[in-house]
C-alpha positions as CSV (number, residue, x, y, z in Angstrom):
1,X,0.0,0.0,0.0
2,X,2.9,2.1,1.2
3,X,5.0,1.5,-2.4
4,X,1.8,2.1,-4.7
5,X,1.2,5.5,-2.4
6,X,4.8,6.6,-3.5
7,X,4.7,5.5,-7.1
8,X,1.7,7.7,-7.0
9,X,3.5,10.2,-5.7
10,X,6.7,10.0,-7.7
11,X,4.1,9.9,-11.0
12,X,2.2,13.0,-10.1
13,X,5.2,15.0,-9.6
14,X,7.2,13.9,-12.6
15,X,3.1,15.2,-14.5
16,X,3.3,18.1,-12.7
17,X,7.6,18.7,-14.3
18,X,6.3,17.9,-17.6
19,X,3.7,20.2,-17.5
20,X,5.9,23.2,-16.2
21,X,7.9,22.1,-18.9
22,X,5.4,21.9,-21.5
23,X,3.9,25.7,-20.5
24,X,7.5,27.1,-20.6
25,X,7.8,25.9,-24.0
26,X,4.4,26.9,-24.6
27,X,5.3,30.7,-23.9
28,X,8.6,30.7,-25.6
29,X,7.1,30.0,-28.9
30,X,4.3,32.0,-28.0
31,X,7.1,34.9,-27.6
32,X,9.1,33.9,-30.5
33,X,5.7,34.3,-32.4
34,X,5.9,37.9,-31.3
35,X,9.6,38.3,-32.3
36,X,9.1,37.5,-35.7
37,X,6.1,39.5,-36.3
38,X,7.8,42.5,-35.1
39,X,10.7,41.9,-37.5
40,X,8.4,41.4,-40.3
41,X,7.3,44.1,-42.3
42,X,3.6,43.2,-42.2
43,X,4.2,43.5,-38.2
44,X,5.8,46.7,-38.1
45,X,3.0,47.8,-40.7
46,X,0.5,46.6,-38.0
47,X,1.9,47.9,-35.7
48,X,2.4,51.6,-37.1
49,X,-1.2,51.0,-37.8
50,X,-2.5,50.9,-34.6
51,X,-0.4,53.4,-33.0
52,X,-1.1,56.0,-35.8
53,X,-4.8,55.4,-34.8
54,X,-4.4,56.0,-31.1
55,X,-2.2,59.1,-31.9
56,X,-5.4,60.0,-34.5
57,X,-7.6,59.9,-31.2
58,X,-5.2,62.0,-29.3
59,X,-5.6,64.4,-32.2
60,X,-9.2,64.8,-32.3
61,X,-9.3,65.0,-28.2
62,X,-6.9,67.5,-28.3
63,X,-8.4,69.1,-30.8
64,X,-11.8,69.3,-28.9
65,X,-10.3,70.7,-25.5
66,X,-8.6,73.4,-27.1
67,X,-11.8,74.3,-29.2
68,X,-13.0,75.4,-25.8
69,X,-11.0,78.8,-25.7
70,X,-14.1,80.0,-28.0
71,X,-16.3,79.3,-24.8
72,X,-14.4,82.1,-22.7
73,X,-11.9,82.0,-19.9
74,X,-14.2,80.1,-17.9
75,X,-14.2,77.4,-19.8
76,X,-11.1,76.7,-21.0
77,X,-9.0,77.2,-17.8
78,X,-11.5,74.8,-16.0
79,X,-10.8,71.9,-18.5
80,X,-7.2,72.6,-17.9
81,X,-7.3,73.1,-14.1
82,X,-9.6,69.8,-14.1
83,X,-6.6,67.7,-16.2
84,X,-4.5,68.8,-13.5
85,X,-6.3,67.2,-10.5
86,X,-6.0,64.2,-11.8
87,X,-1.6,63.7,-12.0
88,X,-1.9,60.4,-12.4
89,X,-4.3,60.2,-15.4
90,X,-2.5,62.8,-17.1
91,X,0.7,61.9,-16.7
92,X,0.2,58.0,-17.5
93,X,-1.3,59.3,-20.8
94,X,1.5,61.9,-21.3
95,X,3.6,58.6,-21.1
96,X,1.6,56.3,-23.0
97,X,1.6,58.9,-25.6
98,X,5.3,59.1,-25.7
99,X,5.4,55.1,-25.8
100,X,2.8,55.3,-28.4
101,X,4.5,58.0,-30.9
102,X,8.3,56.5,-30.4
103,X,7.1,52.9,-31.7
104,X,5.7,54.7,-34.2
105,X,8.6,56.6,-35.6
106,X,10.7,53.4,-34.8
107,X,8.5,51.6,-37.0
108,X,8.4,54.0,-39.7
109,X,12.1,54.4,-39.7
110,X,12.6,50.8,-39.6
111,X,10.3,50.5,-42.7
112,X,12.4,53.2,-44.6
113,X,15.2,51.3,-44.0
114,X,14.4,47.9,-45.2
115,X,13.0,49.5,-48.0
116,X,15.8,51.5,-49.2
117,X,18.0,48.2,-48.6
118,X,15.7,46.3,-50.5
119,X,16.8,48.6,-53.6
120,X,19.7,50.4,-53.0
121,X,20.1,51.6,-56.7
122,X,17.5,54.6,-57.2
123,X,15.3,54.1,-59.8
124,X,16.8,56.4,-62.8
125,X,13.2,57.5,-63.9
126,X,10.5,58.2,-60.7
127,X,7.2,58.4,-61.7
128,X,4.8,59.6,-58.6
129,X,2.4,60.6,-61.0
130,X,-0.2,58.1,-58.9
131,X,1.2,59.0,-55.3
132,X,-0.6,61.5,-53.2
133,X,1.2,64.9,-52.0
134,X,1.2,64.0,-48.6
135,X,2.0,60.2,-49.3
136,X,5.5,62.0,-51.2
137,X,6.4,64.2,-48.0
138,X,5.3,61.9,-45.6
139,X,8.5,61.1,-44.2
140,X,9.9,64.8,-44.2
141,X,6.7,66.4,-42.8
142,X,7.1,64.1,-40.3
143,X,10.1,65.6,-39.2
144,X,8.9,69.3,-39.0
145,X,5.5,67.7,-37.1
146,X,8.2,66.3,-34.4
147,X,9.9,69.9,-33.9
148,X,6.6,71.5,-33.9
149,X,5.7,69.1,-31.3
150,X,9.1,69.9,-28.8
151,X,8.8,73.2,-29.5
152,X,4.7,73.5,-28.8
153,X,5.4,71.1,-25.4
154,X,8.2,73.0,-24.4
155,X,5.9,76.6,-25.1
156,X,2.5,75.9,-23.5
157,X,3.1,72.7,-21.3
158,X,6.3,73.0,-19.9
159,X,7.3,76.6,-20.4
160,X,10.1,76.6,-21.5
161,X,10.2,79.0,-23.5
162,X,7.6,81.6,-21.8
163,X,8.0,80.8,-17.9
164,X,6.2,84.0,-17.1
165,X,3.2,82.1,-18.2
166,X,3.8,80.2,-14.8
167,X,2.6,83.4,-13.1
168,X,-0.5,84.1,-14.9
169,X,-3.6,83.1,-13.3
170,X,-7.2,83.8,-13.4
171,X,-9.7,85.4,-10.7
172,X,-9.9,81.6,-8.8
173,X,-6.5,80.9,-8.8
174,X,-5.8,79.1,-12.0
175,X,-3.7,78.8,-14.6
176,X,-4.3,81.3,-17.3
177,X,-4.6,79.1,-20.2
178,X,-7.2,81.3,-22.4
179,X,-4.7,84.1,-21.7
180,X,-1.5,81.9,-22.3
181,X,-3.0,80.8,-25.8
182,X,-4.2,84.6,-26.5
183,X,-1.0,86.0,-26.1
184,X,1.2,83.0,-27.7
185,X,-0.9,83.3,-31.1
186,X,-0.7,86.7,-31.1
187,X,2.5,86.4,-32.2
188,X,3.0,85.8,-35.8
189,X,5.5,83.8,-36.5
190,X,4.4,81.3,-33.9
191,X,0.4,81.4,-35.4
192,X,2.4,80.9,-38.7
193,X,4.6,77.8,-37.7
194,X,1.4,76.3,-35.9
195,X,-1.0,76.4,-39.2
196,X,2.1,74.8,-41.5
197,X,2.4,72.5,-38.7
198,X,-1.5,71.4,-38.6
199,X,-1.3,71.5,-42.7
200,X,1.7,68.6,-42.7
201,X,0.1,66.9,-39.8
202,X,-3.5,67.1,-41.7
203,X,-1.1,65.4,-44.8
204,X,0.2,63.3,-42.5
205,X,-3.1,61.9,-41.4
206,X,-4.8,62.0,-44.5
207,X,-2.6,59.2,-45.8
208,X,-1.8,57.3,-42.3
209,X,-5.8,56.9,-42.3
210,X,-5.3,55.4,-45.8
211,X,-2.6,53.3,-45.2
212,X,-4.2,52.3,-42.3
213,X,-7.5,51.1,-44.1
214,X,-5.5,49.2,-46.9
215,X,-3.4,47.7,-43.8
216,X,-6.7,45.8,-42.3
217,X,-8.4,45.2,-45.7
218,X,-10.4,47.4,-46.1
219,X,-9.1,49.4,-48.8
220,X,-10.4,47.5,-52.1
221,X,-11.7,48.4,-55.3
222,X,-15.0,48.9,-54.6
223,X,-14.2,51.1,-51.4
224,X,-11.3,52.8,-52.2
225,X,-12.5,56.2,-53.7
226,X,-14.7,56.2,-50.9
227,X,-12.3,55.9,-47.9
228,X,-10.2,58.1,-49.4
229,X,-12.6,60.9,-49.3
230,X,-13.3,60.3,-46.6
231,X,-9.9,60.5,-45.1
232,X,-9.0,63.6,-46.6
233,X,-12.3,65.0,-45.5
234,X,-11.5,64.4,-42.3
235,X,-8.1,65.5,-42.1
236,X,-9.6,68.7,-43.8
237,X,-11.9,69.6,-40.6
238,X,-9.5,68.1,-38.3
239,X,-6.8,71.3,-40.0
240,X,-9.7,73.7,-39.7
241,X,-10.5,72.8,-36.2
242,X,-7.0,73.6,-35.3
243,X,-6.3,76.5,-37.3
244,X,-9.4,78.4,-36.1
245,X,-7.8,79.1,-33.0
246,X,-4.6,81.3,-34.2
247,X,-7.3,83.0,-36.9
248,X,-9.3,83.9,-34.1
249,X,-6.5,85.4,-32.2
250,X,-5.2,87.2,-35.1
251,X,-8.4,88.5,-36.3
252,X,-9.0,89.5,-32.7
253,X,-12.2,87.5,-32.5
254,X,-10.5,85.9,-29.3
255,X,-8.8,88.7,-27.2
């Protein structure tokens, strides 16, 4: 009774080893799985993809708190001043956003660089007569969105650039942000910098929503035209959203 008792034993335990081993080897093809996707082209496609879209919903939130400076004072400073009660939410999706928009650019810089390695002789005739405007400068307007991007942070978040804006507050104590926006747009150069930088961003997006529909199959024949409307459609009211503001401010319709 004793012996059978231990061979039971002995038995279980040597299940219970092959199991562990079985789940190990389970998750390290599940992880090699994720490995090779990544290095794949049809990954990093994927995966610019989805991060392009949450950085597309980033865009139209942000786009929809700052249309609040055409409420009043009131309004804007209280949806800023209510961000900054909540530190935690706002900074976790400061940082998620930073996560989110450095796999991007790794992505897209990765894809650049397979493709240029995949022909390293330039073709001697190019012929974008079929490729968008925006789908040409995507890569460059990139690059000036990014500057634009330090460069706004470093103005209206950080301040940086104006730290007097640190000392502006309204008549309950908090931050001036109507007045902070008023008096950065009323500068010219900066209202001009911020429209080309919502034009190449509009670009931008107007072919990242494209390239994003043809990435999950949704971009065929018989919906093609129509997707592409509609991405530039939206691109174009996401641009006039954004450019009202320094318009306004210029036109003195917001003072």
């Amino acid at each position: 009774m004793v012996g059978a008792l231990w061979i039971a034993s002995v038995c279980g335990k040597e299940r219970q080893r092959e199991r562990q081993r079985f789940d190990k080897a389970l998750t390290l093809r599940n992880m090699s799985i994720w490995v090779e996707l990544l290095r794949s082209s049809i990954g990093k496609k994927y995966i610019m993809a989805i991060t392009g879209f949450l950085l597309f919903i980033f865009v139209i939130g942000h786009l929809l708190g700052n249309l609040q400076v055409f409420l009043g004072p009131e309004a804007i400073n209280g949806y800023a001043e209510k961000l900054r009660s909540m530190p935690l939410l706002l900074w976790g999706a400061r940082i998620g956003l930073l996560v989110v928009a450095a796999l991007h650019i790794w992505m897209a810089a990765s894809l650049t660089i397979e493709n240029r390695r995949a022909r390293p002789e330039p073709y001697q005739l190019k012929t974008p007569i079929q490729a968008t405007y925006s789908a040409r400068t995507i890569r460059i307007s990139g690059v000036i969105i990014l500057a634009f991007v330090i460069y706004h942070l470093l103005h209206f978040t950080f301040l940086v650039i104006e730290p007097d804006y640190a000392t502006w507050t309204d008549s309950a104590g908090r931050p001036h942000v109507y007045k902070m926006m008023v008096a950065g747009f009323s500068n010219v150069w900066i209202s001009g910098f911020y429209l080309l930088a919502m034009l190449l961003l509009c670009l931008h997006l107007s072919h990242g929503l494209m390239s994003m529909f043809q990435s999950v199959g949704l971009r065929n024949p018989v919906w093609a035209r129509f997707l592409e409307q509609l991405a530039r459609t939206i691109a174009a009211l996401i641009f006039l959203g954004y450019a009202s503001i320094p318009v306004a401010v210029l036109s003195n319709l917001i003072e």
